[in-house]
C-alpha positions in Angstrom: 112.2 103.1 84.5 111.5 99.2 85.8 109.2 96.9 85.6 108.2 94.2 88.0 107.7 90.9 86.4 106.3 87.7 88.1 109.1 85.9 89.8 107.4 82.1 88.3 106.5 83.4 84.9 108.0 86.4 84.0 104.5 87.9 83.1 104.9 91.6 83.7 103.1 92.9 86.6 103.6 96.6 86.2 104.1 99.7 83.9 107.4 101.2 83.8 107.7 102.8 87.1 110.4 105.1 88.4 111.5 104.6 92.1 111.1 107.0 94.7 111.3 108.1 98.2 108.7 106.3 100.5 106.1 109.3 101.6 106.5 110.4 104.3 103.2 109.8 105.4 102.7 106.1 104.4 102.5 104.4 108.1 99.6 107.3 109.1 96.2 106.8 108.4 93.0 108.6 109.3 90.9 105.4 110.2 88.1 105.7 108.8 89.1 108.6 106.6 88.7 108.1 102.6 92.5 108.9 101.3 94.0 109.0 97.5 96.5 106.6 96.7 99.7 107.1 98.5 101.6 106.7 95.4 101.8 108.7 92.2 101.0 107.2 88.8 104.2 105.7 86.8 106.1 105.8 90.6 107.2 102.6 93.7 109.0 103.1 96.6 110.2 100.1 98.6 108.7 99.8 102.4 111.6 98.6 105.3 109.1 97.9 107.5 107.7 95.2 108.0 104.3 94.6 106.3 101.3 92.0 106.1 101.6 88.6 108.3 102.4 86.7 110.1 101.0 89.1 113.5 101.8 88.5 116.8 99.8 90.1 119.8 101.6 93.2 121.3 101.2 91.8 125.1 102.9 88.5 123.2 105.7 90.4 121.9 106.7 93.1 124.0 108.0 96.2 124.2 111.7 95.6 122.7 111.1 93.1 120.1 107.9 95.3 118.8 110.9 98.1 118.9 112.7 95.7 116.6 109.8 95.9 114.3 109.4 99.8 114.2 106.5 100.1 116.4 107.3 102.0 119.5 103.6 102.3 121.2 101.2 99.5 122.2 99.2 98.5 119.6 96.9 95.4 118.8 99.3 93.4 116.8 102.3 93.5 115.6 103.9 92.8 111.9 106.2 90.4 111.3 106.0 90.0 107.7 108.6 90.6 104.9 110.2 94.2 104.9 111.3 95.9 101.8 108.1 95.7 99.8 107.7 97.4 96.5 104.6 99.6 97.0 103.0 100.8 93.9 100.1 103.1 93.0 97.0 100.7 92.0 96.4 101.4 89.2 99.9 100.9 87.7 99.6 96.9 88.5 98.9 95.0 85.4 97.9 90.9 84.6 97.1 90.0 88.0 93.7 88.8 88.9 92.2 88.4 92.6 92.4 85.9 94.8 88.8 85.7 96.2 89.2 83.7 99.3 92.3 86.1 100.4 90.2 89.5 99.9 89.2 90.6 103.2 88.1 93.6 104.2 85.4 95.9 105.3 82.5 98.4 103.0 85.9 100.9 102.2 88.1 97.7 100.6 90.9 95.3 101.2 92.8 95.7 104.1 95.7 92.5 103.0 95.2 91.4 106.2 95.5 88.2 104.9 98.6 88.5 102.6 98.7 88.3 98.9 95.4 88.6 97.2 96.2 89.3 93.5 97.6 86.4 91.5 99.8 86.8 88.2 97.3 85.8 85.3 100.1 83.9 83.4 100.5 81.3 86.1 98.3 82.0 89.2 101.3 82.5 91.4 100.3 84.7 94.3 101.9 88.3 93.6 101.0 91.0 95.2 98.7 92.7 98.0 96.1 95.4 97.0 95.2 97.1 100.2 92.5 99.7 99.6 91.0 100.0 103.1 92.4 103.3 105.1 91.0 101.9 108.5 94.9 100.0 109.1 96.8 103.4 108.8 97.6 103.4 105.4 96.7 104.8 102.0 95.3 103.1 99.3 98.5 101.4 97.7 99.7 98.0 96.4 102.8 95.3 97.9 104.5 93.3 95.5 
């Protein structure tokens, strides 16, 4: 089992969590669809792609470079944020607090649009991303 602890502080930021595979369905989202969390309780799986911002228009990019990315069809925007995240079931963050002015989002929750949004509570580093909202084509889940 590990446990993620704030890079600044040391203040841990998770229960003991076991990795595991990324589900398969983690980049697939119903829109507007309500969906449980994409990852078990006491469980993290680490993301290659890249997640969060910086976003660059698809028209901007193009097709190879979005390629480079993992996005093979035209879409809005593109992600050119940090790959490898550790994605974690919600509820199995711990002592991080959120960032109000970074919590965007529609009526169904956060979307992280606008990177971190949860802040370790032993030093108020930025930590993590809680992204609740299924309309961005994923499940409920957190990034550290």
């Amino acid at each position: 089992m590990d446990v993620f602890a704030c890079a600044e502080c040391g203040t841990e930021l998770t229960v003991p969590v076991s990795r595991i595979a990324l589900p398969v369905h983690a980049h697939h989202g119903g829109w507007e669809e309500l969906h449980p969390p994409l990852m078990e309780p006491a469980t993290y799986a680490v993301d290659p792609r890249p997640t969060g911002p910086p976003w660059r228009l698809w028209e901007e990019v193009g097709e190879d470079a979005a390629a480079r990315q993992g996005v093979y069809a035209p879409v809005y925007a593109v992600s050119f944020g940090a790959r490898n995240r550790i994605v974690i079931a919600p509820g199995d963050s711990r002592s991080m607090a959120l960032i109000p002015e970074k919590c965007e989002g529609y009526c169904q929750g956060l979307d992280g649009r606008d990177g971190p949004n949860l802040a370790c509570e032993g030093c108020g580093r930025a930590a993590a991303t809680r992204q609740s909202a299924p309309w961005n084509g994923f499940d409920p889940a957190g990034w550290l």
